[in-house]
C-alpha positions as CSV (number, residue, x, y, z in Angstrom):
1,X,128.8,81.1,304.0
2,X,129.8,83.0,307.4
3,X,131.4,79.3,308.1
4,X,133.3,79.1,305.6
5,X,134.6,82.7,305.9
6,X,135.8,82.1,308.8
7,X,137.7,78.8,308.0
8,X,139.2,81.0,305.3
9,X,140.0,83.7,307.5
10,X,141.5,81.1,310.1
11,X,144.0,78.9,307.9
12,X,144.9,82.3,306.0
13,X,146.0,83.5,309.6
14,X,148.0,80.4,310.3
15,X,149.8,80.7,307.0
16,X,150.4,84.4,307.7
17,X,151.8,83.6,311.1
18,X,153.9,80.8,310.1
19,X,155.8,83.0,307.3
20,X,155.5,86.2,309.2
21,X,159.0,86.5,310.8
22,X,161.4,85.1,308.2
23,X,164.3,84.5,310.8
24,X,162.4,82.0,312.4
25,X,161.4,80.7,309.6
26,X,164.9,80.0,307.7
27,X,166.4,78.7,311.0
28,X,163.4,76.2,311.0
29,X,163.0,75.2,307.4
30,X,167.1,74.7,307.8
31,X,167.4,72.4,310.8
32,X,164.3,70.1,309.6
33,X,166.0,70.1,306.2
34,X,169.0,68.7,306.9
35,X,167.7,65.8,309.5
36,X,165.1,65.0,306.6
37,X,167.3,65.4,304.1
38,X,169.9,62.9,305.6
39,X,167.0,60.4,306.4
40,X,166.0,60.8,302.9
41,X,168.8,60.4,301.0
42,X,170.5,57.4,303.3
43,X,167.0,55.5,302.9
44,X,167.2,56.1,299.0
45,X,171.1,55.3,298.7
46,X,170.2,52.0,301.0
47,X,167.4,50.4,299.3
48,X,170.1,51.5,296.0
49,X,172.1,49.8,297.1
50,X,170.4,46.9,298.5
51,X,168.4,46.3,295.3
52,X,172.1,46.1,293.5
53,X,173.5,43.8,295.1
54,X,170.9,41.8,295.0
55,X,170.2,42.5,291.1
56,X,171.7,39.2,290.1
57,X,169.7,37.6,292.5
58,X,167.1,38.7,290.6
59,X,168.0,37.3,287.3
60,X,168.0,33.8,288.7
61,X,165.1,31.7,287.5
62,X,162.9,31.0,290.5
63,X,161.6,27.6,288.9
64,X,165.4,26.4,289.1
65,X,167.4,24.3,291.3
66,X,171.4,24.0,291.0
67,X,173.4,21.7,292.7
68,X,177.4,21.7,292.8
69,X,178.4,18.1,294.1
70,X,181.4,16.6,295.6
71,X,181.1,12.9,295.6
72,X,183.4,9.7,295.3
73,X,180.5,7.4,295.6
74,X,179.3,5.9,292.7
75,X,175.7,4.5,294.0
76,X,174.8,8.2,294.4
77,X,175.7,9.5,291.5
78,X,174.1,7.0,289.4
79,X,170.7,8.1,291.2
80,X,172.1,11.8,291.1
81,X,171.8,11.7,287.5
82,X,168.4,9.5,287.1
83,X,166.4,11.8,289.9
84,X,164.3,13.3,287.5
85,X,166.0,13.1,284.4
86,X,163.4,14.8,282.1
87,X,164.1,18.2,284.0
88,X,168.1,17.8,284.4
89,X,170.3,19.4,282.5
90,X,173.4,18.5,283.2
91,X,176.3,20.9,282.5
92,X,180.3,20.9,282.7
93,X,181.9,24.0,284.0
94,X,185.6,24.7,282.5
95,X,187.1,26.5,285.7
96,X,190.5,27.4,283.8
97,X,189.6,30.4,281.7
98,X,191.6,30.5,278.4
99,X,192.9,33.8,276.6
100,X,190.4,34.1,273.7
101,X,191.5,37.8,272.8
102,X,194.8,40.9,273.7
103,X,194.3,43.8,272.5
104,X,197.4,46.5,272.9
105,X,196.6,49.9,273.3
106,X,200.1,52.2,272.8
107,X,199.3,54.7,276.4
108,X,197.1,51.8,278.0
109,X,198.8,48.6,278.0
110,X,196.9,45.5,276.9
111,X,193.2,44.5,277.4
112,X,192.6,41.1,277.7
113,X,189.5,38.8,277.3
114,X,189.1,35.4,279.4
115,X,186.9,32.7,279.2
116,X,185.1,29.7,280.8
117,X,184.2,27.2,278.7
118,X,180.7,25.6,279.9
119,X,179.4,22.5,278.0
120,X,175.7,22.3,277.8
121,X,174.1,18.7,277.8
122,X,170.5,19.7,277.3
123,X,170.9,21.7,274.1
124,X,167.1,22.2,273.9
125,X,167.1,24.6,277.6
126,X,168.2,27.6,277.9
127,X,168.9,27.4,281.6
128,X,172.5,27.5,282.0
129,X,174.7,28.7,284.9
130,X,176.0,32.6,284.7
131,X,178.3,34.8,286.7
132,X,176.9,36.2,289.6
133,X,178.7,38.1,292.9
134,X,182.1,36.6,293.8
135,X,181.9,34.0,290.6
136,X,179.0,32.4,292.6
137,X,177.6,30.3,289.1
138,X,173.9,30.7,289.6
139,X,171.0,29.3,287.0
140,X,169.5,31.5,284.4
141,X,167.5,31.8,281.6
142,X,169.7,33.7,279.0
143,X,167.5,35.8,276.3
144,X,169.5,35.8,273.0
145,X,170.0,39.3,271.0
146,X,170.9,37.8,268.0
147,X,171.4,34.1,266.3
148,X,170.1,31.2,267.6
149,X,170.4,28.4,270.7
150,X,171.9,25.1,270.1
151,X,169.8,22.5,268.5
152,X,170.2,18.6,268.6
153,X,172.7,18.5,265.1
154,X,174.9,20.8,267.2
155,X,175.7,17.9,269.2
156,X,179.0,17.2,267.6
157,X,179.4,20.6,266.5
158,X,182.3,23.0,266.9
159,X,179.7,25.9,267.9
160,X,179.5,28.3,270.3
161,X,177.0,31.7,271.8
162,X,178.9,34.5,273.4
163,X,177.5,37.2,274.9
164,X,177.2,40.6,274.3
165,X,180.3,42.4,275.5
166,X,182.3,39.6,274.1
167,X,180.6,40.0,271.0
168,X,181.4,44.0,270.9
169,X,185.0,43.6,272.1
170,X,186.0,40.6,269.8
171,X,184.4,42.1,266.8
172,X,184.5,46.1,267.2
173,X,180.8,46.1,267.4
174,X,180.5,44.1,264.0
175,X,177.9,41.0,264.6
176,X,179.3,38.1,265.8
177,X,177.1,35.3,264.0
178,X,178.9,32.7,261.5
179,X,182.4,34.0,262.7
180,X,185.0,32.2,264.3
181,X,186.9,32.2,267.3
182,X,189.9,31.0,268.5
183,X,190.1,29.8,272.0
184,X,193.5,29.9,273.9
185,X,195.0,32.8,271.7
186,X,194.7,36.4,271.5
187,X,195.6,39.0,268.6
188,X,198.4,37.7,265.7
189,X,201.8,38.0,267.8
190,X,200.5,37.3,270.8
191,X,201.8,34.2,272.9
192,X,198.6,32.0,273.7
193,X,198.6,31.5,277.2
194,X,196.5,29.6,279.8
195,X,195.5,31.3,283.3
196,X,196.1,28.1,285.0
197,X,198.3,27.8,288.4
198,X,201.2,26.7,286.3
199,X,200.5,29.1,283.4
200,X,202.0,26.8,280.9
201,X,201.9,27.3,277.4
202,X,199.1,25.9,275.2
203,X,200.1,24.6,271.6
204,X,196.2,23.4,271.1
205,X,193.8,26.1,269.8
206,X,190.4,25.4,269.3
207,X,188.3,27.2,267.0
208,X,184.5,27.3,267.6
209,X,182.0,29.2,265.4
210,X,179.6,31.8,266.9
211,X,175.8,30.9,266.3
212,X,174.3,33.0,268.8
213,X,175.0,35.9,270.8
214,X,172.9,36.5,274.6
215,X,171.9,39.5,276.1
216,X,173.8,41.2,278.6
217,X,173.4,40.4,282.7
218,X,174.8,41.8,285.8
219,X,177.9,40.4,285.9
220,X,178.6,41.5,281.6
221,X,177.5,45.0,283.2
222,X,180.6,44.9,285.8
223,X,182.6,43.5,283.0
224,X,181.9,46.8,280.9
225,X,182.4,49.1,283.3
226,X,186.4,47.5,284.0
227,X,186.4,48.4,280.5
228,X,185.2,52.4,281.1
229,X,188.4,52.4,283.7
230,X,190.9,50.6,281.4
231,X,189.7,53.6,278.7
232,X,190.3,56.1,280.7
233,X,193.0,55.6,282.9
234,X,196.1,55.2,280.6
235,X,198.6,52.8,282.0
236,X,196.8,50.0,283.6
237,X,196.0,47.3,281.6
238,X,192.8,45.2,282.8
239,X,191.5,41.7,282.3
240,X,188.5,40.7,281.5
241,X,186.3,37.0,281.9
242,X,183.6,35.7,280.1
243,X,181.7,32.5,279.6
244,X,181.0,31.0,276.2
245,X,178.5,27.9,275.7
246,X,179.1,24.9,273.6
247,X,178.1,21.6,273.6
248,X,179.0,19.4,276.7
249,X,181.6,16.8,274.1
250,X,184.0,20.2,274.1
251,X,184.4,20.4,277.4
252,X,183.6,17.1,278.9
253,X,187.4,15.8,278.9
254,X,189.3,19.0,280.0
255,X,191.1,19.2,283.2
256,X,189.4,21.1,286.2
257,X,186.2,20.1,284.8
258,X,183.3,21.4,287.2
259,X,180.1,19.5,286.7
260,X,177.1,20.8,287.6
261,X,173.4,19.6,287.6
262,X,170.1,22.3,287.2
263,X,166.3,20.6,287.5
264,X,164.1,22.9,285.9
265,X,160.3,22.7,287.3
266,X,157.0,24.3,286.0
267,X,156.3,26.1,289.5
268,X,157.6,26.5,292.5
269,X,155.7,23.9,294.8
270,X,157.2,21.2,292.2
271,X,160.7,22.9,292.7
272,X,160.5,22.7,296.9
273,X,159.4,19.2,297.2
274,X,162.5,18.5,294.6
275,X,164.7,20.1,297.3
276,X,163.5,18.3,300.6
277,X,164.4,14.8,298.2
278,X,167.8,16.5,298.1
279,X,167.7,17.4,301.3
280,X,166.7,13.7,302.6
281,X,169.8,12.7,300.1
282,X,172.2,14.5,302.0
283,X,171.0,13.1,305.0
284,X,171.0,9.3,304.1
285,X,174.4,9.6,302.0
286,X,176.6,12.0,304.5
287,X,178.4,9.4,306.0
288,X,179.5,8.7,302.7
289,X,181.2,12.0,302.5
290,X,178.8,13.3,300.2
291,X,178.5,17.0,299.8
292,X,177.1,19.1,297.8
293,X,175.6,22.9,297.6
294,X,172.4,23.6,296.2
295,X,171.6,27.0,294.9
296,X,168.4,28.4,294.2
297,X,166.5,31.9,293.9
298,X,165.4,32.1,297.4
299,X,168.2,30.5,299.2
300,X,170.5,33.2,297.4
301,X,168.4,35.5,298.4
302,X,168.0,35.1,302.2
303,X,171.9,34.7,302.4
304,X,172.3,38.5,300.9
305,X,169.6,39.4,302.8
306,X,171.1,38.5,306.3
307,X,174.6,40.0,305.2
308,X,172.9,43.6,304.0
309,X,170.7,43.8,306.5
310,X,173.3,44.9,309.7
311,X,174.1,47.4,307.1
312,X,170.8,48.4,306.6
313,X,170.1,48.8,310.3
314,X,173.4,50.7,311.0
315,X,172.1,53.3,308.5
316,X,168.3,53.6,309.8
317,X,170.0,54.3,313.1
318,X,172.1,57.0,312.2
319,X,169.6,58.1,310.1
320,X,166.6,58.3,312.8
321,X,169.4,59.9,315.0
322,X,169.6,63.1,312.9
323,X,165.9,63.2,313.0
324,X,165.5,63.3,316.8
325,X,168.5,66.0,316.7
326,X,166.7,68.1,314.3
327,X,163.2,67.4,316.0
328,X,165.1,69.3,319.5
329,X,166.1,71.6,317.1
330,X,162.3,72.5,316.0
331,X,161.3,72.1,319.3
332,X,163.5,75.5,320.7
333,X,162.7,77.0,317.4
334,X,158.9,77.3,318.5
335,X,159.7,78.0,322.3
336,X,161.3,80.7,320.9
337,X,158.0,81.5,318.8
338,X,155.4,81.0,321.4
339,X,158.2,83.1,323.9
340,X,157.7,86.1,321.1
341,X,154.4,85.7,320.8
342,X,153.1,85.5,324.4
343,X,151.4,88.8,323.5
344,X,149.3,87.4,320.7
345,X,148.2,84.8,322.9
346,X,147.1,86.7,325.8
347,X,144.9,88.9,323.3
348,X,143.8,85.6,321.8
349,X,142.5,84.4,325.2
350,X,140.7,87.8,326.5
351,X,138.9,87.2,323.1
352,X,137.6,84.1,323.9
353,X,140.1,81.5,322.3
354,X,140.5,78.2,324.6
355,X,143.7,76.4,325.4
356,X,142.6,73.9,322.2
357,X,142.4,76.6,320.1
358,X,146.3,77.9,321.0
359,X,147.5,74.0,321.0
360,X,145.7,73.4,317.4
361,X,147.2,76.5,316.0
362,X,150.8,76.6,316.6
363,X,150.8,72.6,316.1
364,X,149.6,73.4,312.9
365,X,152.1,75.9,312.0
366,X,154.4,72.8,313.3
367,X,153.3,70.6,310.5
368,X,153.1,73.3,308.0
369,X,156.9,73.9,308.1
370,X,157.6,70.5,308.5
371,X,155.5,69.2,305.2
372,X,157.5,72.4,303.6
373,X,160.9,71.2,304.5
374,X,160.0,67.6,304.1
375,X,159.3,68.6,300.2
376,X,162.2,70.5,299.5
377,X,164.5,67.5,301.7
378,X,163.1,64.9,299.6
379,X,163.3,66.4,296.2
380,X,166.8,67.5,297.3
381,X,167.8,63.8,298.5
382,X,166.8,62.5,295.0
383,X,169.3,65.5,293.1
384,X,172.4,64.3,295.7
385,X,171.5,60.6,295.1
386,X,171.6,61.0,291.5
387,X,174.4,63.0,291.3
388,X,176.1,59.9,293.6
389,X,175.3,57.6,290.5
390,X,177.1,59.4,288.7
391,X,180.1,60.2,290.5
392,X,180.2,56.5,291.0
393,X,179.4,55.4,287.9
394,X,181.8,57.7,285.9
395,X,184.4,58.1,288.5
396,X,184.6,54.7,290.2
397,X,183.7,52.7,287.6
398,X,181.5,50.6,289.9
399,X,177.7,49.7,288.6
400,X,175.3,51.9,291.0
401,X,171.8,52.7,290.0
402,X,169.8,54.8,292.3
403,X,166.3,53.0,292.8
404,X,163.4,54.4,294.8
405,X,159.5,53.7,295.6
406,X,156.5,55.3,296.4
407,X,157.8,54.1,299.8
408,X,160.8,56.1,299.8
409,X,158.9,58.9,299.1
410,X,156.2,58.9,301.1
411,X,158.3,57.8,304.6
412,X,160.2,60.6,304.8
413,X,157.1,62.9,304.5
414,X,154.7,60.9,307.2
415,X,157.4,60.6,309.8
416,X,158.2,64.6,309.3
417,X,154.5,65.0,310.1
418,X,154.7,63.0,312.8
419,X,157.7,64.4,314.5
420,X,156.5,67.7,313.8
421,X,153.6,66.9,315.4
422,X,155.3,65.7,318.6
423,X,157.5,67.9,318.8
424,X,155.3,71.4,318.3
425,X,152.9,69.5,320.9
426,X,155.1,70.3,323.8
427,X,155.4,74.1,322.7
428,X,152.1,74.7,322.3
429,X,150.7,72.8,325.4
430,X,153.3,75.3,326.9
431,X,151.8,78.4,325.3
432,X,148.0,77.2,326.2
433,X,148.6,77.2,329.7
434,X,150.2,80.8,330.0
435,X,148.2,82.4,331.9
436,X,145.9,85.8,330.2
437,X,146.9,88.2,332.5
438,X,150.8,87.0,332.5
439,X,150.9,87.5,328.7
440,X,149.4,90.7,328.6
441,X,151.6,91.8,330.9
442,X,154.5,90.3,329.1
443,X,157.2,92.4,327.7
């Protein structure tokens, strides 16, 4: 019982101390505030921003190979297209959008809708090439809101799945199923014209009915938000591009036809052996001039990687630089402390206290205000990051969501415990070795 008393009577000492002389305390909690703060809210904006640019990354199906090809040589292609054939799905990329939709807005000028046309061979999988940064076309597994996929009778069909911007934009919100649209023209009045280099006039339009409609992905979500500018801001018009999926006979035969071949495996060991054959391909057949680009998940992946991660650095530098300067300034903070209390530690010696006692106490007091200001600079980094989202989302019109983990959290508060530590160390070794009669004798 007397033990615990006394452990009582100890810490409650050590809080009393610490909050005693509020000067001190304010000038403390400030300066470790703002270097924690700063470290906080760059790591959260960081991995933010890290994890968005690499959201579409993330969409990719990791069981998927793409490969874009550039080839005169027939021998190849003919094994191109037989290398596992019961996985391929070959598709053909229309890389001149056509105007499927203007829409004129009196104060705004005109808003209008684009699209690639991308013929699907395999109209049994779903793994077709989307947008992704830059209009890098990367393999996907689109989920459908509403509708259906293509089946085999669609073959010869004039059908089509949009997705779900498209869908709201084309048909004021109304579902698009059963309805028709008209590729290469936009509202009644409105000259059909194509956005090729020569931007000559198209007298064909085609007319495809809408059978399904997909979900949205990263690249719909950038879409929208050109949409939130056009809306707001009243005298730029904006344009807009989209894909739309039909079967492969609709597009086969246009011009600027890009053809591109996605394997689809069962897992990823079967989907890495695939690639070395590729790899051994472009080997054997490069003095053919044989090129060609293959995309998958983690090949994406490493590329952003190494292009966000000078970034990433740059920031972590800047960051762990305000820490240090906030660190000196904790460090004067309790010279100045110990200087006050040189008393209080002379008294504490005649009475028996060692220089481990001293050291453990005011390094304590250390880490107490640190874990304090390390609480209020986190929870205020997540306020300031989230009020970021929405300056950027609302202002900018540029998709940001603020993303965090345990990690983000929990960083911040162990490396304010252990600067805190360090730097309260050197204070307090310096108030242990004063010497009892010198601080009595203090004024």
């Amino acid at each position: 019982m007397g033990t615990i008393r006394s452990l009582f009577f100890y810490w409650k000492h050590i809080f009393y101390m610490t909050f005693n002389n509020s000067l001190r305390l304010s000038l403390s909690l400030i300066g470790l505030c703002m270097g924690i703060l700063v470290f906080s809210l760059g790591n959260i904006l960081i991995n933010s921003y890290y994890e968005e640019q690499l959201k579409y990354v993330n969409e990719m199906n990791e069981e998927t190979v793409m490969l874009n090809v550039e080839s005169t040589d027939e021998q190849f292609m003919s094994k191109l297209k037989e290398l596992k054939k019961n996985n391929l799905n070959r598709t053909y990329y229309d890389a001149s959008p056509e105007c499927i939709c203007v829409k004129q807005f009196e104060d705004k000028g005109n808003l209008v809708v684009n699209a690639n046309m991308v013929g699907i061979s395999n109209l049994k999988g779903k793994t077709v090439p989307v947008r992704g940064k830059d209009d890098a076309y990367i393999p996907k597994n689109v989920e459908l809101k509403s509708g259906r996929w293509f089946i085999n009778s669609d073959s010869r069909s004039k059908v089509a799945i949009i997705d779900e911007l498209t869908e709201k934009i084309l048909f004021s919100g109304e579902s698009a199923i059963d309805k028709d649209i008209t590729i290469g023209v936009g509202e009644e009045g409105i000259a059909s014209i194509s956005v090729k280099a020569n931007t000559e006039v198209k007298e064909k339009k085609l007319k495809l009915k809408v059978i399904g409609v997909v979900k949205r992905n990263y690249y719909t979500e950038q879409q929208k938000m050109k949409v939130k500018k056009f809306l707001k801001n009243k005298s730029e018009g904006v344009i807009l591009n989209t894909l739309i999926y039909c079967p492969v006979h609709i597009v086969k035969d246009k011009e600027d036809v890009e053809e591109k071949y996605i394997w689809c495996f069962k897992d990823i060991q079967e989907k890495q052996n695939f690639i070395g054959i590729l790899n051994d391909y472009e080997t054997v057949y490069s003095a053919k001039y044989v090129t060609f680009e293959i995309t998958d998940k983690q090949s994406v992946y490493e590329k952003e990687k190494s292009e966000l991660n000078p970034l990433k650095v740059f920031i972590n530098i800047i960051s762990f630089g305000l820490l240090i300067f906030s660190g000196i300034n904790m460090l004067t903070t309790m010279f100045f402390s110990i200087k006050e209390r040189i008393n209080e530690i002379g008294i504490k010696k005649a009475l028996g206290a060692t220089k481990l006692d001293i050291i453990v106490q005011f390094t304590t007091e250390g880490i107490i205000l640190t874990t304090m200001a390390a609480v209020i600079a986190i929870f205020l980094s997540l306020m300031v990051a989230y009020g970021i989202q929405s300056y950027v989302n609302n202002s900018m019109f540029i998709c940001f969501e603020v993303q965090y983990t345990i990690k983000n959290i929990v960083l911040p508060l162990c490396i304010a415990e252990l600067y805190g530590m360090i730097f309260c160390l050197f204070p307090s070794i310096y108030g242990a070795s004063i010497q009892v009669t010198n601080a009595l004798r203090f004024e």
